[in-house]
N, CA, C and O atoms as CSV, one atom per row, in Angstrom:
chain,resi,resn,atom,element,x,y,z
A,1,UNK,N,N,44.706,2.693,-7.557
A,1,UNK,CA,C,44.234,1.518,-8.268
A,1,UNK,C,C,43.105,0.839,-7.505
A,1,UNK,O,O,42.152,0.486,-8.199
A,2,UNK,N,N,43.030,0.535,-5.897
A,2,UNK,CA,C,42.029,-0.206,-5.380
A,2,UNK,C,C,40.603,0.604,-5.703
A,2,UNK,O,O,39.490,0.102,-5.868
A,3,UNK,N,N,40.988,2.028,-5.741
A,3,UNK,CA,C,39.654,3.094,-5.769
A,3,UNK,C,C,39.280,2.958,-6.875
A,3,UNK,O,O,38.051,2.948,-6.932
A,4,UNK,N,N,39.963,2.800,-8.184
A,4,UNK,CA,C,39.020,2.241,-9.504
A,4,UNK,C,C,38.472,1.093,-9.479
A,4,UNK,O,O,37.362,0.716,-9.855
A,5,UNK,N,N,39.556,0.423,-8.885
A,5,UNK,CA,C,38.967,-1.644,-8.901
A,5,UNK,C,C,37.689,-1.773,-7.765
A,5,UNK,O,O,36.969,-2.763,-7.634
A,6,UNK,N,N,37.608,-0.522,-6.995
A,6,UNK,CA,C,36.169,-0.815,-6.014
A,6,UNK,C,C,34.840,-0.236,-6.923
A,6,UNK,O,O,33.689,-0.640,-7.093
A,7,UNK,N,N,35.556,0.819,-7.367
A,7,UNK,CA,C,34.159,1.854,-8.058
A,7,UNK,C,C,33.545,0.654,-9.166
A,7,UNK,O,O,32.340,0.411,-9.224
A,8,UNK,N,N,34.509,-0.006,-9.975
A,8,UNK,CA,C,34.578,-0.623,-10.992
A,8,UNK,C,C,33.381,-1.545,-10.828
A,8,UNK,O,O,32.391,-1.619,-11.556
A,9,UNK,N,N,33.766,-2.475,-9.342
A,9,UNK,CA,C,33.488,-3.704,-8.651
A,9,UNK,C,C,31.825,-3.158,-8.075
A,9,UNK,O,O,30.933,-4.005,-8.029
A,10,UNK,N,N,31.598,-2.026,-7.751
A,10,UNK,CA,C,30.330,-1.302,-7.462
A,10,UNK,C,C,29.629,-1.204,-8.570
A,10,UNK,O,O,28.438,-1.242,-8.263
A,11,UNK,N,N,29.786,-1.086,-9.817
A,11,UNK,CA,C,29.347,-0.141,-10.895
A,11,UNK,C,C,28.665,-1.618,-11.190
A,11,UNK,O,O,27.448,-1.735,-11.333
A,12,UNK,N,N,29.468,-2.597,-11.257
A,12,UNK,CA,C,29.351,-4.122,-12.259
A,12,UNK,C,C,27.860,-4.925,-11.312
A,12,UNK,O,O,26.844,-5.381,-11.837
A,13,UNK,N,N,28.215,-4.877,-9.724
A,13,UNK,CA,C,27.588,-4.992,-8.715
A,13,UNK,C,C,25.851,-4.595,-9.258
A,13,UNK,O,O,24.905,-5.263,-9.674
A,14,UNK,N,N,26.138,-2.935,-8.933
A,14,UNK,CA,C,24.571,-2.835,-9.436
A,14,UNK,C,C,23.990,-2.577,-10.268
A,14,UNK,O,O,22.879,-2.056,-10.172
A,15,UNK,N,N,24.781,-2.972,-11.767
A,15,UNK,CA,C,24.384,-3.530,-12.939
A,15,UNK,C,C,23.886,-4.666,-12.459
A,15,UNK,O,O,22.752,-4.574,-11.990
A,16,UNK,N,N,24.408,-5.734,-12.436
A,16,UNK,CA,C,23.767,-7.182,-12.304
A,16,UNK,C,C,22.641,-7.048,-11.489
A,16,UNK,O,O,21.731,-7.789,-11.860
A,17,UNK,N,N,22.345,-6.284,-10.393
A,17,UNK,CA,C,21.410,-6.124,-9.469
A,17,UNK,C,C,20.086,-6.047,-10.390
A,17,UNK,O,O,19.128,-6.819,-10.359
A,18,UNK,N,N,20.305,-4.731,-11.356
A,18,UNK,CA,C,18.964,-4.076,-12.108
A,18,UNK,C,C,19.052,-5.311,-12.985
A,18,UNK,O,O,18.058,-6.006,-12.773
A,19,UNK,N,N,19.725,-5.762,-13.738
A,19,UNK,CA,C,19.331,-6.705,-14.695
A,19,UNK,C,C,18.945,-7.535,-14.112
A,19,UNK,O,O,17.773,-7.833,-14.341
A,20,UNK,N,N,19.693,-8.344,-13.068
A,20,UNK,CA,C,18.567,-9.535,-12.651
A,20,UNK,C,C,16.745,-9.027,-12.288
A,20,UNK,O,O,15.648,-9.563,-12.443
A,21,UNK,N,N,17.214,-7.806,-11.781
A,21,UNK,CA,C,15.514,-7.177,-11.292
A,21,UNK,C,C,14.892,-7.366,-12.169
A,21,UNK,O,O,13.770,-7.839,-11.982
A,22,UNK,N,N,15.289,-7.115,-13.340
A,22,UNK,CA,C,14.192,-6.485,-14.933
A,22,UNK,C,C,14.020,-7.869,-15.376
A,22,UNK,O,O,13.015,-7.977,-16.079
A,23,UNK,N,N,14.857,-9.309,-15.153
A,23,UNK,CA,C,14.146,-10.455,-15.670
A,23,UNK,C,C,13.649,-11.373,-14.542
A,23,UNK,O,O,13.250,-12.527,-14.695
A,24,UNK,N,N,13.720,-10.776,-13.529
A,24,UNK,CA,C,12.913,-11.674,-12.471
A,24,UNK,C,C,11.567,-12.408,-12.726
A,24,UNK,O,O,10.570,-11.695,-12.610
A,25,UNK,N,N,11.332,-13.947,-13.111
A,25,UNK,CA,C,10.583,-14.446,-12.822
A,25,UNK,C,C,9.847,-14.744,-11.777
A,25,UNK,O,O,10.676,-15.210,-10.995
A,26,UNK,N,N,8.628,-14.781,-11.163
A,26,UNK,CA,C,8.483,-16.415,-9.912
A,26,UNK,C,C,7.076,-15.533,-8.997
A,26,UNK,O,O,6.557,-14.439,-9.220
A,27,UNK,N,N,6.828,-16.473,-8.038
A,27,UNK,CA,C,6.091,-15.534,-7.373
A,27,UNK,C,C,7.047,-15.035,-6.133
A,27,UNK,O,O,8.122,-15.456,-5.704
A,28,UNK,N,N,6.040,-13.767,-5.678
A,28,UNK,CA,C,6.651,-12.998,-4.833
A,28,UNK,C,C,5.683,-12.691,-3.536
A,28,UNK,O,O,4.573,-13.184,-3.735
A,29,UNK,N,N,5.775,-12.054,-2.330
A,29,UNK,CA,C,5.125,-11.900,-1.356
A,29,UNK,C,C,5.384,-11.017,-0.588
A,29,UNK,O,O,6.580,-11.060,-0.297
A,30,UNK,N,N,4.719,-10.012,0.027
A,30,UNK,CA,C,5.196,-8.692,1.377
A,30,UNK,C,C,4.503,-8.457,2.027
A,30,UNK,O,O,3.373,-8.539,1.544
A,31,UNK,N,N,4.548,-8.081,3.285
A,31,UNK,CA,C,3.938,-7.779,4.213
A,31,UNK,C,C,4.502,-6.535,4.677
A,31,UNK,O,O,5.668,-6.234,4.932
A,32,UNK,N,N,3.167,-5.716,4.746
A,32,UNK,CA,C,3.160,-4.399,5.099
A,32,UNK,C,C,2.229,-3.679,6.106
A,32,UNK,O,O,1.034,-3.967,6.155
A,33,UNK,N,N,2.808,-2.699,6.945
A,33,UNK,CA,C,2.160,-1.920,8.102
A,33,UNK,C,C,2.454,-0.436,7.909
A,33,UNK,O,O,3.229,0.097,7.116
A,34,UNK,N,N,1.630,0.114,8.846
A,34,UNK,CA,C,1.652,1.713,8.695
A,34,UNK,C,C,0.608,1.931,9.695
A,34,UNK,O,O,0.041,1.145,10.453
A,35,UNK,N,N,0.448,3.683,9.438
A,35,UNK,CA,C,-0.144,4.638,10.375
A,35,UNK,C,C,-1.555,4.336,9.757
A,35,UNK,O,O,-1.676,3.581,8.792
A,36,UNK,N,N,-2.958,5.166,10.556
A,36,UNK,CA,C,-4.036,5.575,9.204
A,36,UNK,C,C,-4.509,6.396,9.970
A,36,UNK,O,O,-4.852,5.951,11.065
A,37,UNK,N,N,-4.640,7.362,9.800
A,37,UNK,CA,C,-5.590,8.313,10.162
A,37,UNK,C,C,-6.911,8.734,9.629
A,37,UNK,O,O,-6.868,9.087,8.450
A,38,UNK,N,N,-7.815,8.773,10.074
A,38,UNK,CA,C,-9.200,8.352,9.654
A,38,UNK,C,C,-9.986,9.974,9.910
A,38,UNK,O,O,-9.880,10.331,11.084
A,39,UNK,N,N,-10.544,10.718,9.241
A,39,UNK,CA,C,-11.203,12.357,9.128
A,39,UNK,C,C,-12.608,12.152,8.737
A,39,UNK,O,O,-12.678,12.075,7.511
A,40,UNK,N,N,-14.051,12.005,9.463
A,40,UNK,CA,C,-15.260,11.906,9.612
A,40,UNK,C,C,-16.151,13.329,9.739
A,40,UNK,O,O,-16.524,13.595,10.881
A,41,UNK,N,N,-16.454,14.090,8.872
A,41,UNK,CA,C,-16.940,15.068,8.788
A,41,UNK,C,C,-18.831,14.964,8.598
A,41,UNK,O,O,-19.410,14.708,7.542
A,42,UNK,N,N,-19.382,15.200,9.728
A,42,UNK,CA,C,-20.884,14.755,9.940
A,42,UNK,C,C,-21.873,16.182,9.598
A,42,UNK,O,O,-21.497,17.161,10.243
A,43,UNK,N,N,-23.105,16.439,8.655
A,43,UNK,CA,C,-23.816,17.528,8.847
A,43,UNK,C,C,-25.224,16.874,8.040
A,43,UNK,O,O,-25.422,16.477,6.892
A,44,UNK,N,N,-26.180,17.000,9.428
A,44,UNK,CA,C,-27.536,17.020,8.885
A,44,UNK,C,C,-28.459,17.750,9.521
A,44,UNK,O,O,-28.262,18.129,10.675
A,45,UNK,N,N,-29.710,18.072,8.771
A,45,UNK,CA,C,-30.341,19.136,8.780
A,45,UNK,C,C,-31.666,18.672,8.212
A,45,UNK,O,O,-31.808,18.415,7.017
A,46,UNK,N,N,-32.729,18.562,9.206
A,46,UNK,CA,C,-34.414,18.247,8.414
A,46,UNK,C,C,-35.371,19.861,8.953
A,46,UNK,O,O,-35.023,21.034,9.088
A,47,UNK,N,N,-36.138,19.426,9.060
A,47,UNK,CA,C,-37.203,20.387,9.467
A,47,UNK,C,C,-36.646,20.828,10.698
A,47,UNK,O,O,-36.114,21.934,10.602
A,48,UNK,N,N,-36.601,20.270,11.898
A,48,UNK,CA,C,-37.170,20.307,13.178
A,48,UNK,C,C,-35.229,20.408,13.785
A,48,UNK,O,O,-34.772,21.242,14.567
A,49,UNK,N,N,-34.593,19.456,13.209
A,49,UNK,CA,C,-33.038,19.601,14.231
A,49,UNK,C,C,-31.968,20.038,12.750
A,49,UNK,O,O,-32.238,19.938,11.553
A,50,UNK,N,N,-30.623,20.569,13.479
A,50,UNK,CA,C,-29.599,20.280,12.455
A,50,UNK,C,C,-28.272,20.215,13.628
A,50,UNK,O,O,-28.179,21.011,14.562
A,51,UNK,N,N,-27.135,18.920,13.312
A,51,UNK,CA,C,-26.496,18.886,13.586
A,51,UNK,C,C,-25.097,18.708,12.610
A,51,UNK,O,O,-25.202,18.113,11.537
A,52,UNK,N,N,-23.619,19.333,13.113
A,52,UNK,CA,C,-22.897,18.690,12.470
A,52,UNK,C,C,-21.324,18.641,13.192
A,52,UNK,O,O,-20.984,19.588,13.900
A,53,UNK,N,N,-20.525,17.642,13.000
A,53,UNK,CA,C,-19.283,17.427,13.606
A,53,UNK,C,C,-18.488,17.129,12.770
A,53,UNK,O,O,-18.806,17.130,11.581
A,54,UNK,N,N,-17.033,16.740,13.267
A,54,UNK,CA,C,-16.260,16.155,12.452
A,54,UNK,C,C,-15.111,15.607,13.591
A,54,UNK,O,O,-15.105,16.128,14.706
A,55,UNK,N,N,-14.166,14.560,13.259
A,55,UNK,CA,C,-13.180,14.139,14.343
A,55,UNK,C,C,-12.596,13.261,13.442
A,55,UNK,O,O,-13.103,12.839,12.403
A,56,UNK,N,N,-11.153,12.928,14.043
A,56,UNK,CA,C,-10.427,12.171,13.324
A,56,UNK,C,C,-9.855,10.682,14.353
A,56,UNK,O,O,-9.547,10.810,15.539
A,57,UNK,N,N,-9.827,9.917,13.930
A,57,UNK,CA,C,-9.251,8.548,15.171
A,57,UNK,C,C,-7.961,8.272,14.429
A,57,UNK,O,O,-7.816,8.482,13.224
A,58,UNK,N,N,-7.252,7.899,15.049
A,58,UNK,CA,C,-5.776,6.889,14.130
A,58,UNK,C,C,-5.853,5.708,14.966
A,58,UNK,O,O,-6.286,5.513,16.102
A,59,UNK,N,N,-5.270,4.915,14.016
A,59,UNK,CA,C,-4.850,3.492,14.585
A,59,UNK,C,C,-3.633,2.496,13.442
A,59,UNK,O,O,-3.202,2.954,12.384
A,60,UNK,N,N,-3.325,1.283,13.925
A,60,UNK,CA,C,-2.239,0.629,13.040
A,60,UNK,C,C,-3.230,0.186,11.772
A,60,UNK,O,O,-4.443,0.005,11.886
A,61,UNK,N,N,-2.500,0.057,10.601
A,61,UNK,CA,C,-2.966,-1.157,9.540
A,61,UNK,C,C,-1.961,-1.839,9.050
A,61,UNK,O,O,-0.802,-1.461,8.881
A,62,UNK,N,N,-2.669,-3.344,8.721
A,62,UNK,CA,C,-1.144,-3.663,8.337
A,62,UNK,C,C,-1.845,-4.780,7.332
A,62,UNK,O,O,-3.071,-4.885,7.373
A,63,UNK,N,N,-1.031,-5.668,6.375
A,63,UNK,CA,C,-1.843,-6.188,5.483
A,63,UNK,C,C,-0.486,-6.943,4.775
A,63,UNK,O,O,0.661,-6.682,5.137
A,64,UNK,N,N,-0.768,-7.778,3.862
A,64,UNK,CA,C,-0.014,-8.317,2.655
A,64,UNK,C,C,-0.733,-8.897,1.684
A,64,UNK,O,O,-1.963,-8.934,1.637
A,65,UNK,N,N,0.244,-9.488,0.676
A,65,UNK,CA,C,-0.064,-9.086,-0.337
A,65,UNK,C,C,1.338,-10.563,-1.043
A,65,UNK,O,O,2.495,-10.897,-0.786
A,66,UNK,N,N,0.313,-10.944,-1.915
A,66,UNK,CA,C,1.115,-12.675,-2.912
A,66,UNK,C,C,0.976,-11.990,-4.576
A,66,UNK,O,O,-0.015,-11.378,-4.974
A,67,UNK,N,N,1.988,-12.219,-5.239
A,67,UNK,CA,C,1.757,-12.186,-6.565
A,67,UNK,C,C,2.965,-13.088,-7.459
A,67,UNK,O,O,4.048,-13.346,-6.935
A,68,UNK,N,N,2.667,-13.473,-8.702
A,68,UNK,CA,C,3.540,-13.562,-9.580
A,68,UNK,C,C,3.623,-12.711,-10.725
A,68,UNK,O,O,2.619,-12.434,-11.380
A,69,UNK,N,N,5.014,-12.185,-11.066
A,69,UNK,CA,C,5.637,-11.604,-12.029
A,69,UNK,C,C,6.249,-12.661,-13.046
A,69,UNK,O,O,6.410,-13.852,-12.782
A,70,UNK,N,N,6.594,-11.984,-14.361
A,70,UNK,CA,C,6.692,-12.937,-15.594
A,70,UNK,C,C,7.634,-12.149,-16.516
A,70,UNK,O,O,7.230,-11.507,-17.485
A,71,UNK,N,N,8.797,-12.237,-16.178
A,71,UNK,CA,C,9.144,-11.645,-17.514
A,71,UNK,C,C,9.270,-11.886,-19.027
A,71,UNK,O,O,9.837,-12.700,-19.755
A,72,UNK,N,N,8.468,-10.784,-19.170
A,72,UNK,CA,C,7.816,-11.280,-20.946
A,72,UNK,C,C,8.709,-11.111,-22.211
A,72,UNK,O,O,8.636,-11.874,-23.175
A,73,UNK,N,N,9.786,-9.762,-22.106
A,73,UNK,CA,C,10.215,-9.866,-23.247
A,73,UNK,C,C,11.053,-9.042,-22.696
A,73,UNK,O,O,10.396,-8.407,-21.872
A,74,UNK,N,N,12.421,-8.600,-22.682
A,74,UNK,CA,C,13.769,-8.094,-22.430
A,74,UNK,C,C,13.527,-7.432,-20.689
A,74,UNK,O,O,13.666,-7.747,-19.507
A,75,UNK,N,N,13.137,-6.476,-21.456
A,75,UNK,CA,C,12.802,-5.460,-19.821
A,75,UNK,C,C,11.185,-5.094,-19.197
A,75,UNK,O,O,10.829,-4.202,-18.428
A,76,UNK,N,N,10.252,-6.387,-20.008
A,76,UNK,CA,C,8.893,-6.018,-19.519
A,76,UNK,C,C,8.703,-6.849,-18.658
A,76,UNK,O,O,9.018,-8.004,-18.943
A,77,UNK,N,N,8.134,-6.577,-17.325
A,77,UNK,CA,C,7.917,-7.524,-16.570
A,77,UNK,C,C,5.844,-7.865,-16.155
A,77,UNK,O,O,5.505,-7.459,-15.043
A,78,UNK,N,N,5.375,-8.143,-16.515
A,78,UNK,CA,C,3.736,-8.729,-16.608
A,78,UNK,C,C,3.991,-9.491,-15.156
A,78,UNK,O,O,5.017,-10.048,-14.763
A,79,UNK,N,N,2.531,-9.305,-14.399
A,79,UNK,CA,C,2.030,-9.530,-13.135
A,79,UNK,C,C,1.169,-9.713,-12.843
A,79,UNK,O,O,0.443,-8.979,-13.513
A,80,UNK,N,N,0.401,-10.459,-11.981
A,80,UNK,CA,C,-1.633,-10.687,-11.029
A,80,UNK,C,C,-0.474,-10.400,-9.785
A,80,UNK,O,O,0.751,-10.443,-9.670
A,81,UNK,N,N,-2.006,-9.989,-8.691
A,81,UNK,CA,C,-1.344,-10.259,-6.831
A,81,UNK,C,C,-2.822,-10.267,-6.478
A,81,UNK,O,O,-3.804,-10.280,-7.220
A,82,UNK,N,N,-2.740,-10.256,-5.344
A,82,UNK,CA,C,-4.105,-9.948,-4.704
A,82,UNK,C,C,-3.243,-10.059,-3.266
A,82,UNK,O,O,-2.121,-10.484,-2.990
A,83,UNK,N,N,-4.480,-9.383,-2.390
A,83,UNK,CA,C,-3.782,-8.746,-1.296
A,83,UNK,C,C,-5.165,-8.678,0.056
A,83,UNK,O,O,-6.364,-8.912,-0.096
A,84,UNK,N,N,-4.622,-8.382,0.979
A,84,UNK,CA,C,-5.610,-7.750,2.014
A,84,UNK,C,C,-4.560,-6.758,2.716
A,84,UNK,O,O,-3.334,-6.647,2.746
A,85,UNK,N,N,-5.973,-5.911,3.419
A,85,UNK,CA,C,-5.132,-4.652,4.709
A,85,UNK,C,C,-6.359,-4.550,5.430
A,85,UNK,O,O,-7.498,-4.370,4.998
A,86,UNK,N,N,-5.864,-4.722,6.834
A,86,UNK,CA,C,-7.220,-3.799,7.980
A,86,UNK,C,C,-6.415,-3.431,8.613
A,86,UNK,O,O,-5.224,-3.721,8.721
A,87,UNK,N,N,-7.505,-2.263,9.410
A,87,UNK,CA,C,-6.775,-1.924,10.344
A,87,UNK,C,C,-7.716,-1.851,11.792
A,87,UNK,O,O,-8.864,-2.226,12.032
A,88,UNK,N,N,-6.602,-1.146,12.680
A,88,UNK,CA,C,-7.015,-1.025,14.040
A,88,UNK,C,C,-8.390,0.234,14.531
A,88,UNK,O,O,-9.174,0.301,15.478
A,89,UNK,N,N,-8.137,1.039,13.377
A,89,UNK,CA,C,-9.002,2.029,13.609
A,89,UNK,C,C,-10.707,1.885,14.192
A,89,UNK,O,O,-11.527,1.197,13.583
A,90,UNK,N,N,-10.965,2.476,15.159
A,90,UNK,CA,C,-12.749,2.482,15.845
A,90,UNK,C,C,-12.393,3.493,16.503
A,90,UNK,O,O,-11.273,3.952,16.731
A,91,UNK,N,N,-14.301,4.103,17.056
A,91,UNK,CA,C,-14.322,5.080,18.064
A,91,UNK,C,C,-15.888,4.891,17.434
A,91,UNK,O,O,-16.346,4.339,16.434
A,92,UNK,N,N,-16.424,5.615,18.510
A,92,UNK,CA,C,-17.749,5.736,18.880
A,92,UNK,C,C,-18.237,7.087,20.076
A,92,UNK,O,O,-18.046,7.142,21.291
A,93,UNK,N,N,-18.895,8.033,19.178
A,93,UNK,CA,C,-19.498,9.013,19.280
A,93,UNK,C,C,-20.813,9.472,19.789
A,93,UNK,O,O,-21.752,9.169,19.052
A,94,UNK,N,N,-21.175,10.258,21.082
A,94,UNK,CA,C,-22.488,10.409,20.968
A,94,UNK,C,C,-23.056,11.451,20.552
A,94,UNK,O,O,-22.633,12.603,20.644
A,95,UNK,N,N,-24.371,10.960,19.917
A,95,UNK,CA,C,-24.850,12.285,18.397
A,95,UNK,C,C,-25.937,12.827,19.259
A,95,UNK,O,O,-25.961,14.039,19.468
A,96,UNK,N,N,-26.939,11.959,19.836
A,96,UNK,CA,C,-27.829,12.852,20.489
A,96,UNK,C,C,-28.366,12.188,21.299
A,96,UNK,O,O,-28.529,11.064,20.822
A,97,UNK,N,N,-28.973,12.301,22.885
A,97,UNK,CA,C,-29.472,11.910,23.522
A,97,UNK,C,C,-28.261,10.201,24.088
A,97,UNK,O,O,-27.268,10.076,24.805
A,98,UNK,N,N,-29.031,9.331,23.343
A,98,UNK,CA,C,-28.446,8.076,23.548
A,98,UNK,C,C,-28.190,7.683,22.307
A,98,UNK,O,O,-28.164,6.468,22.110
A,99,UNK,N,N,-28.032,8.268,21.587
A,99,UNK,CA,C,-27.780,8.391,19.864
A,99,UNK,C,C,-26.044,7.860,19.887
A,99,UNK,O,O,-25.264,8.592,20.495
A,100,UNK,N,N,-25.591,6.807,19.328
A,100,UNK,CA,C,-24.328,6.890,19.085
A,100,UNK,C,C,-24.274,6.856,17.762
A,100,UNK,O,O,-25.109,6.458,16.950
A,101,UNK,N,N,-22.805,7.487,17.560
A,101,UNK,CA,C,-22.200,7.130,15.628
A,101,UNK,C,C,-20.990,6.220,15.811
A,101,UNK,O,O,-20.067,6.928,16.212
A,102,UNK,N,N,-20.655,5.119,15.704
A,102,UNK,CA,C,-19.786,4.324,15.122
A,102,UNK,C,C,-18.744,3.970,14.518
A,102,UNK,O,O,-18.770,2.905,13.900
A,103,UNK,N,N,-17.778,4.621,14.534
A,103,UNK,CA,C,-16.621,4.348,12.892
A,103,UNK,C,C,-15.689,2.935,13.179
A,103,UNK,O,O,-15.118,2.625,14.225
A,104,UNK,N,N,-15.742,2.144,11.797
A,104,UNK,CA,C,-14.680,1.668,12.349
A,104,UNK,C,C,-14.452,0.696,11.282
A,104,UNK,O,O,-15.344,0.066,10.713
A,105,UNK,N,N,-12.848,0.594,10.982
A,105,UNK,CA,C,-12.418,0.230,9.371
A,105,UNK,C,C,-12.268,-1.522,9.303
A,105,UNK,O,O,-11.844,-2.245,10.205
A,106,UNK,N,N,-12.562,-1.771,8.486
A,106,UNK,CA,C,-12.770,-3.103,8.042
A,106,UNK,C,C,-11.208,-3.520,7.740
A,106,UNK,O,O,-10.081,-3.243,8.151
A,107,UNK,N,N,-12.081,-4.662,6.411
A,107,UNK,CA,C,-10.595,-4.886,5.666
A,107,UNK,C,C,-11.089,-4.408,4.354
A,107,UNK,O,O,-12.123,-3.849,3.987
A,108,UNK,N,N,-9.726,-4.920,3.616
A,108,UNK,CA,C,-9.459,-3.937,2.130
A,108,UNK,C,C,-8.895,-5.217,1.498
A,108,UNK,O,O,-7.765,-5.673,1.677
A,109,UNK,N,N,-10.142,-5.858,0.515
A,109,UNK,CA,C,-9.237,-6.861,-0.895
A,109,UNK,C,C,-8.847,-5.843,-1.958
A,109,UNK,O,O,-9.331,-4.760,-2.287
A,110,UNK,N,N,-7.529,-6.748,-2.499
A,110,UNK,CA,C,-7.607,-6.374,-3.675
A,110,UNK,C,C,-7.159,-7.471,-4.598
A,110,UNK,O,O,-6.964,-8.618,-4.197
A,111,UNK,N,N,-6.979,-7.037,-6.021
A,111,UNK,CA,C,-7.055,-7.946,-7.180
A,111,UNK,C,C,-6.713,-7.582,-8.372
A,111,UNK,O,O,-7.508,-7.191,-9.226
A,112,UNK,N,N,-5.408,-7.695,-8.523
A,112,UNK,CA,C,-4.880,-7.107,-9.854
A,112,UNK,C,C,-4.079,-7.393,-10.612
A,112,UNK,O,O,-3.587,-8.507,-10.434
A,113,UNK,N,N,-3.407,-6.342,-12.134
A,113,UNK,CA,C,-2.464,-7.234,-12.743
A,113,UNK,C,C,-1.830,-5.712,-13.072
A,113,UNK,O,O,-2.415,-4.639,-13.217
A,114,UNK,N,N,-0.271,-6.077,-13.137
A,114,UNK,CA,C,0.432,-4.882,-13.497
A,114,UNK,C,C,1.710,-5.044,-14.503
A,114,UNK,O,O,2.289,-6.127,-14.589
A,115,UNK,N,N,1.999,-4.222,-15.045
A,115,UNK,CA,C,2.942,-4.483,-16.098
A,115,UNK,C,C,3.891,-3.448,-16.095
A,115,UNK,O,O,3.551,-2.274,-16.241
A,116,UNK,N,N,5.586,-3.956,-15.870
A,116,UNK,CA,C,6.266,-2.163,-15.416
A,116,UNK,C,C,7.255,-2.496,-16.954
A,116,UNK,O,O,7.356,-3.389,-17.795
A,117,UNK,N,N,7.616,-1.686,-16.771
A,117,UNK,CA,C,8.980,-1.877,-18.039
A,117,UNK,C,C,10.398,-1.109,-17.151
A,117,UNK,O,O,10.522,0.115,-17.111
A,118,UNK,N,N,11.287,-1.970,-16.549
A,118,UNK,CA,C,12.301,-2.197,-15.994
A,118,UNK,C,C,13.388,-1.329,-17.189
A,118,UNK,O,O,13.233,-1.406,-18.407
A,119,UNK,N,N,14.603,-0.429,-16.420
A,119,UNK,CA,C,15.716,0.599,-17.004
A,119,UNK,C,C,16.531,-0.413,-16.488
A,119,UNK,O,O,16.330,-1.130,-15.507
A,120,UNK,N,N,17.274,-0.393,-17.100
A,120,UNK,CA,C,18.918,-1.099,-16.881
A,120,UNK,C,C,20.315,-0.008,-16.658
A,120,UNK,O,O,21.457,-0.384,-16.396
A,121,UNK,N,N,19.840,1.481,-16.849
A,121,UNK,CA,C,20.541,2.400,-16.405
A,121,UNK,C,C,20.948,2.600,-14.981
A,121,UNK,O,O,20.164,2.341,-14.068
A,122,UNK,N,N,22.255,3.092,-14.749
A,122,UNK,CA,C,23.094,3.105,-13.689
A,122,UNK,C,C,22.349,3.603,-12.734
A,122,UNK,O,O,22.813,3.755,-11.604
């Protein structure tokens, strides 16, 4: 009996979970990090020289990100966010003589609107 009344008590659990998910109003917010690995593949060629390379740098990025969600009608949920990410990534290369090449990652806006349609299945 406790092993039905738990499964039971689980089942009901993350029902309510998905349904509250699928009508979640309000705004929301996250912050996020990760790896990046960065692949620079170089080739030029005029009259007189031709050179070409390639190399990869890694470094951290990390970024977040604000939005509000709206739920519009049973299980549709309508959204805007906007966001940023940079990262750690640089290096600097020499191309020729006293020639350097440069890499090195900025930041990243963004600006959007999304619309999911939320399952209420187990």
């Amino acid at each position: 009996m406790r092993i039905i009344t738990g499964v039971a008590l689980a089942a009901a659990a993350a029902f309510s979970t998905q349904a509250a998910a699928a009508t979640f109003s309000g705004p929301r917010a996250e912050i996020r990090g990760g790896w990046d690995r960065t692949t620079l593949s170089l080739s030029y060629e005029d009259a007189v020289d031709s050179l070409s390379g390639s190399g990869h740098k890694s470094g951290f990025d990390i970024g977040a990100e604000v939005g509000y969600d709206y739920a519009a009608a049973g299980t549709l949920v309508i959204g805007a966010y906007a966001g940023i990410e940079g990262a750690t990534t640089k290096d600097c290369s020499p191309v020729v003589g006293d020639d350097k090449a440069c890499l090195k990652l900025g930041r990243n806006f963004t600006v959007g609107a999304r619309a999911e349609r939320k399952s209420l299945r187990l």
